[in-house]
C-alpha positions as CSV (number, residue, x, y, z in Angstrom):
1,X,0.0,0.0,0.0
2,X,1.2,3.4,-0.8
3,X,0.2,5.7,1.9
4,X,-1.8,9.1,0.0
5,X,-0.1,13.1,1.0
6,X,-2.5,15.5,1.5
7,X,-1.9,18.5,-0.6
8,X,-4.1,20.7,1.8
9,X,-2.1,20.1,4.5
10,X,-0.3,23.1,4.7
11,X,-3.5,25.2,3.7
12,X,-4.3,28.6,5.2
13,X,-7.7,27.8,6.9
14,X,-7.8,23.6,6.0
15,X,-10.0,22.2,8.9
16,X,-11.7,19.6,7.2
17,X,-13.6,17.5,9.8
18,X,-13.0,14.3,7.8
19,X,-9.1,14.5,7.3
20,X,-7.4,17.8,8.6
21,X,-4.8,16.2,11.2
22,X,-4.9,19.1,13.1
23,X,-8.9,19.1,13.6
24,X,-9.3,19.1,17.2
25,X,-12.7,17.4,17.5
26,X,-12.3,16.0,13.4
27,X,-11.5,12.4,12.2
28,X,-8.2,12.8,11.2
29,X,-8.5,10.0,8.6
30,X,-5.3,9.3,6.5
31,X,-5.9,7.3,3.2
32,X,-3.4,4.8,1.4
33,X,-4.1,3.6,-2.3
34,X,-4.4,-0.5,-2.4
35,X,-4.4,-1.1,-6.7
36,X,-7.8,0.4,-7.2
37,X,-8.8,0.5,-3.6
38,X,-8.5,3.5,-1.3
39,X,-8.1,2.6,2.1
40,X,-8.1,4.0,5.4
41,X,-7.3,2.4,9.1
42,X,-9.1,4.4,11.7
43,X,-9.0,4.5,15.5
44,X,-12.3,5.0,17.0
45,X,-12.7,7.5,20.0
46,X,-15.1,7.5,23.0
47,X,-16.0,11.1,22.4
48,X,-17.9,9.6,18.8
49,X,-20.1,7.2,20.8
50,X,-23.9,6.7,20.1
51,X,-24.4,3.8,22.4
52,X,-22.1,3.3,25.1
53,X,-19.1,1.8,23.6
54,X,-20.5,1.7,20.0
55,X,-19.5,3.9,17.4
56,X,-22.1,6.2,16.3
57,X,-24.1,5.4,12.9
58,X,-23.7,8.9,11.8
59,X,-19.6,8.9,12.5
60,X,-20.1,5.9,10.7
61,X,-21.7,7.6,7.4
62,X,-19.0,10.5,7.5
63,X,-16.1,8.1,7.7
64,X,-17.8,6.4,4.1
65,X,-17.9,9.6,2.6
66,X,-14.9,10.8,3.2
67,X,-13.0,8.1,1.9
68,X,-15.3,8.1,-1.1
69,X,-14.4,11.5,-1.9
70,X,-10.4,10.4,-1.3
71,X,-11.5,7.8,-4.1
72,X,-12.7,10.6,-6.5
73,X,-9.5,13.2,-5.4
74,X,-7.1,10.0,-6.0
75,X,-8.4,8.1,-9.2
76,X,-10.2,10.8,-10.8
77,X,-7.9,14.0,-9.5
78,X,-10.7,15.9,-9.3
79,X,-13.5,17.0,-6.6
80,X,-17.2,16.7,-6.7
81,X,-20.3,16.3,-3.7
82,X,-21.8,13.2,-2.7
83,X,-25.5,13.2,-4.6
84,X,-26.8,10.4,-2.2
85,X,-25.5,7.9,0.0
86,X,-26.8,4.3,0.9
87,X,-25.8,2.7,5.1
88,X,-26.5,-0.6,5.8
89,X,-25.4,-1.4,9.2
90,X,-24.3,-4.9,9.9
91,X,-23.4,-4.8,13.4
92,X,-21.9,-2.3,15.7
93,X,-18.3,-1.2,15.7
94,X,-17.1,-1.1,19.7
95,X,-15.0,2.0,20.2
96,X,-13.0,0.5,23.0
97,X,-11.9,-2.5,20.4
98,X,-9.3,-1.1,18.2
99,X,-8.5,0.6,15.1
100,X,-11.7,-0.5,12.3
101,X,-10.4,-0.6,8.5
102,X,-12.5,1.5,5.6
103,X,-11.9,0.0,1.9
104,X,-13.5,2.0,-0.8
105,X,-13.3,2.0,-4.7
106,X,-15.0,3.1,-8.0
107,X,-17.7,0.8,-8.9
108,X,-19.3,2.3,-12.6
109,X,-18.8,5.7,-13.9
110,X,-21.2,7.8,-16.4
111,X,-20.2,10.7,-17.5
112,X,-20.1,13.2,-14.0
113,X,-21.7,10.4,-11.7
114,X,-19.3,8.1,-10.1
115,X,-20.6,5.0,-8.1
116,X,-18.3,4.6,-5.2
117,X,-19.1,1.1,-2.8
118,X,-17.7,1.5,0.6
119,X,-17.1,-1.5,3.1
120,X,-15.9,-0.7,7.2
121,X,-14.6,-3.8,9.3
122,X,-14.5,-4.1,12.5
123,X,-11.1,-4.3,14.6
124,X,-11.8,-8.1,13.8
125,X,-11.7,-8.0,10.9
126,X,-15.8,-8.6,10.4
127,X,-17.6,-6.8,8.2
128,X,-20.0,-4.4,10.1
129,X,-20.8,-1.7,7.7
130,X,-21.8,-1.1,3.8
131,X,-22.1,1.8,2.1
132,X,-22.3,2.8,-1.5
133,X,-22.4,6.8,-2.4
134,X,-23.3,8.2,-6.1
135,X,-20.8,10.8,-6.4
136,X,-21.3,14.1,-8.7
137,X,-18.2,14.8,-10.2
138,X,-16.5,18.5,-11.4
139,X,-14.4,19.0,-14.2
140,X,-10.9,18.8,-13.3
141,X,-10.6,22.8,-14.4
142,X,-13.7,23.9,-12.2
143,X,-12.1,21.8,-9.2
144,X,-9.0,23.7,-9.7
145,X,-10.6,27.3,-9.9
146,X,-13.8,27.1,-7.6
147,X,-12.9,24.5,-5.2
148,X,-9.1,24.6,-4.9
149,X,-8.8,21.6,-5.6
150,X,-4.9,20.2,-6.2
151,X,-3.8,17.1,-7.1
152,X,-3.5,14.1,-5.2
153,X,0.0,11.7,-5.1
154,X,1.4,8.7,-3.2
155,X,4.7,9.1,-1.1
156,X,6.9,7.3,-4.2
157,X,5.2,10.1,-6.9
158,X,6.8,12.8,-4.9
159,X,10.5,13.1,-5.1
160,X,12.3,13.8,-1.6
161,X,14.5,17.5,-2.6
């Protein structure tokens, strides 16, 4: 796996609640690129509880679309906004268990709308959650100029100067 940079990070004003590192109260997801699967590992914290001990189903949802728009950024280098999004819960994900693993990839693409199916394990390894999100997709020039978007590499596409 090659583990993803991300080109905000030294953004005036980057909080993202998904994957800004700094984010006090955010996610702080990092993503790694798996052949055509993104993929994230994930440590689950007591302040994102629903039930006690159980990861909320609406941390849950945001941790799916975040790493389906790190699927769009990385294999399409471009942005876009999540149309609509599809949760089946399988069984809960314990937040005093261990890191859980997201998986994510590009299942069909028409034109601007980007099927994207989403899987979350559990830190065994089960699968507890499955999510598919239809993705509207920008032009890569009206990413660039409205959305600042920039272009996502791996750690061995950068040279070290």
């Amino acid at each position: 796996m090659k583990r993803i940079l991300n080109p905000w990070l030294h953004t005036e004003g980057y909080n993202c609640f998904g994957c800004a590192p700094h984010s006090e109260r955010g996610l702080r997801m990092e993503f790694w690129e798996d052949g055509d699967d993104i993929v994230s590992q994930w440590m689950p914290r007591t302040e994102f509880q629903g039930w006690h001990n159980t990861l909320h189903g609406g941390i849950q949802a945001t941790l799916a679309d975040e790493i389906a728009s790190w699927v769009i950024f990385r294999k399409l280098q471009t942005g876009g906004v999540t149309s609509k999004m599809e949760v089946k819960y399988l069984r809960p994900i314990r937040t005093d268990e261990g890191a859980i693993t997201l998986r994510a990839h590009i299942v069909e693409q028409r034109r601007n709308l980007v099927r994207v199916a989403i899987t979350i394990n559990n830190s065994q390894g089960e699968r507890a959650t499955e999510v598919e999100c239809l993705y509207f997709t920008f032009p890569q020039e009206r990413a660039r100029e409205e959305f600042h978007f920039l272009p996502f590499f791996t750690e061995d596409e950068v040279s070290e100067d």
